[in-house]
C-alpha positions in Angstrom: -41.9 46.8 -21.3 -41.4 43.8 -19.3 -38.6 45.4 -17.4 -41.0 47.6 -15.8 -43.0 44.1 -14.0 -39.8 42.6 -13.2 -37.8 45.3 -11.4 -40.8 45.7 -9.0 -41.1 42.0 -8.0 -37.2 41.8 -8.0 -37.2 44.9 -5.0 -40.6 43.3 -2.9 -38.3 39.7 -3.0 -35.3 41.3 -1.8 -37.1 43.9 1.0 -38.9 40.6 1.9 -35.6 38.3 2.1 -33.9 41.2 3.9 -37.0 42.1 7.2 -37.0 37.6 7.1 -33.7 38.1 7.8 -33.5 40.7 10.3 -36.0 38.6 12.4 -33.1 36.1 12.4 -30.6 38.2 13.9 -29.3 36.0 16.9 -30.0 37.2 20.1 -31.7 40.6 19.1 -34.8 41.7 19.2 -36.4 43.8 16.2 -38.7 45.1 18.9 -36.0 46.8 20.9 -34.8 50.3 19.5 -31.8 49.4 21.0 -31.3 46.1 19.1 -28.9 46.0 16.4 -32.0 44.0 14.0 -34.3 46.8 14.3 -33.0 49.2 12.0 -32.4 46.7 9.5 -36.0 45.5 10.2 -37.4 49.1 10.0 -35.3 50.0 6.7 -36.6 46.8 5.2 -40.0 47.6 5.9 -39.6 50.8 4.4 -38.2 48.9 1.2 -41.2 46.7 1.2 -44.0 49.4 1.4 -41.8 51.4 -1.7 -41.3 48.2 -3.5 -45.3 47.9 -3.6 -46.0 51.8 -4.3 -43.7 51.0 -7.2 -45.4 47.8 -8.4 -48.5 49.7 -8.2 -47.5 52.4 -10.2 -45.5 50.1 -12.6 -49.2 48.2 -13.5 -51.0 51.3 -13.4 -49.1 53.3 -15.8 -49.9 52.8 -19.6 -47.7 50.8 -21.9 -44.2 53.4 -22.9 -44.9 52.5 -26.5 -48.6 53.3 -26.7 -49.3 56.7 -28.2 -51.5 59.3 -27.3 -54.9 59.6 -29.4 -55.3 62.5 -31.1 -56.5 65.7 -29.3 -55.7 64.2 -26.0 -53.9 65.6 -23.6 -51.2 64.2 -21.2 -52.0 64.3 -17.6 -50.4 67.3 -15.4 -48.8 64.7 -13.4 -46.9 63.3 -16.5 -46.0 67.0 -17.4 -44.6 67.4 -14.5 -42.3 64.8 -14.6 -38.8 65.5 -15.8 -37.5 62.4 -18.6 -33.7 62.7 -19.4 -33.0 60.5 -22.8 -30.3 58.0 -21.3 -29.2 55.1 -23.9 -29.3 51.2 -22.0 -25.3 51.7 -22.1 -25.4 55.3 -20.3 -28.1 53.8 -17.8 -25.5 50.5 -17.2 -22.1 52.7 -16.8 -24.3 54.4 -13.8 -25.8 51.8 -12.1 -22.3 49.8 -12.3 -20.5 52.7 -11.1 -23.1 53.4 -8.7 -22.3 49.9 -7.2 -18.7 50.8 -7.4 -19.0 53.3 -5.3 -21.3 52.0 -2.7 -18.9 49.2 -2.3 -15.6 51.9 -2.0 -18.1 53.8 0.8 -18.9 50.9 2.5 -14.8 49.6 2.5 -13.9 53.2 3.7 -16.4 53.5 6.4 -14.0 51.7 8.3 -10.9 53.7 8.1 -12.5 57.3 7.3 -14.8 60.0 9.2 -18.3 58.9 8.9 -19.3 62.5 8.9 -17.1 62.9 5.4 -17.2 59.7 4.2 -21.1 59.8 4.2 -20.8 63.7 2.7 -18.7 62.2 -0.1 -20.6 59.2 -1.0 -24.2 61.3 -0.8 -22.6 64.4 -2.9 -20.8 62.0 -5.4 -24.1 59.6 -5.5 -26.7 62.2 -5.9 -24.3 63.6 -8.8 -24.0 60.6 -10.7 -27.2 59.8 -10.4 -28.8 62.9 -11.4 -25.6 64.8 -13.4 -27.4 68.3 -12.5 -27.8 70.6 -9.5 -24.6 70.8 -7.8 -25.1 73.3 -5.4 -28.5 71.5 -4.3 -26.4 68.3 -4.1 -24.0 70.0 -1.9 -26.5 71.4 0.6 -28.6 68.5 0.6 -25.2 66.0 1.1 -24.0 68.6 3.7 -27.8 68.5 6.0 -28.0 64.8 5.7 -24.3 64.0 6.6 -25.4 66.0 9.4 -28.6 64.3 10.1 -27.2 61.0 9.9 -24.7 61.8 12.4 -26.8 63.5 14.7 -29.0 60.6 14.7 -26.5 57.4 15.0 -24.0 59.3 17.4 -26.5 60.8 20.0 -29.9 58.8 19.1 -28.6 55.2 18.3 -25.6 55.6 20.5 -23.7 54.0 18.1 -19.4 54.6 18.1 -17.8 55.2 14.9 -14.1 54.0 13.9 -11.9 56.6 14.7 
């Protein structure tokens, strides 16, 4: 499916448009931990390195259509990926309302606790995303709202709206 090429290339142009960018940054320095471009820089490196594991994989992996000759069996990596059947309209309604809520986090960051505005978003993310284990979705939104505080109050030194 062409989808598969295109998505890839679409994530390595935007990681690369976003660490250009953070170079770009007036007056910072993406060598300075301190610097408010290097965690953009970092996080779009990050992006960049997953956008080409992803193209990689995306070439590498055999056509969705093609079937498998008979008496062959699927590799254990395959088996052990879990597929959920999602129609094109199911997949749009949650990426669209994934947006939606990304852009009501980022609105509310400003008025609301990070530590439970970043619990909510992570807990309601992870299940709309994956619309299954709720009580792992609560403990992992609970350690990373944690984790991200921890780190940004005490690590980046950075103040919070209160």
């Amino acid at each position: 499916m062409l989808v598969h090429r295109i998505i890839p290339g679409l994530l390595f142009v935007i990681a690369s448009t976003l660490l250009v960018l953070s170079f770009f940054i007036e007056g910072q320095k993406v060598t300075d931990f301190s610097s408010a471009a290097f965690l953009p820089a970092v996080t779009a490196f990050l992006m960049l390195v997953c956008s080409l594991f992803i193209m990689k994989r995306g070439v590498a992996a055999p056509s969705p259509h093609s079937v498998p000759e008979p008496g062959e069996q699927e590799d254990e990596e395959e088996s052990l990926v879990e597929i959920e059947d999602i129609t094109k309209k199911q997949l749009y309604v949650r990426l669209i309302s994934f947006t939606v809520v990304t852009i009501i986090f980022a609105y509310l960051m400003n008025f609301l606790n990070f530590l439970i505005i970043s619990f909510v978003f992570l807990f309601g993310a992870m299940i709309l995303l994956n619309r299954k284990k709720i009580v792992t979705a609560l403990i992992v939104s609970i350690i990373m709202s944690g984790v991200f505080y921890y780190l940004f109050s005490s690590v980046f030194k950075i103040v919070f709206p209160t």
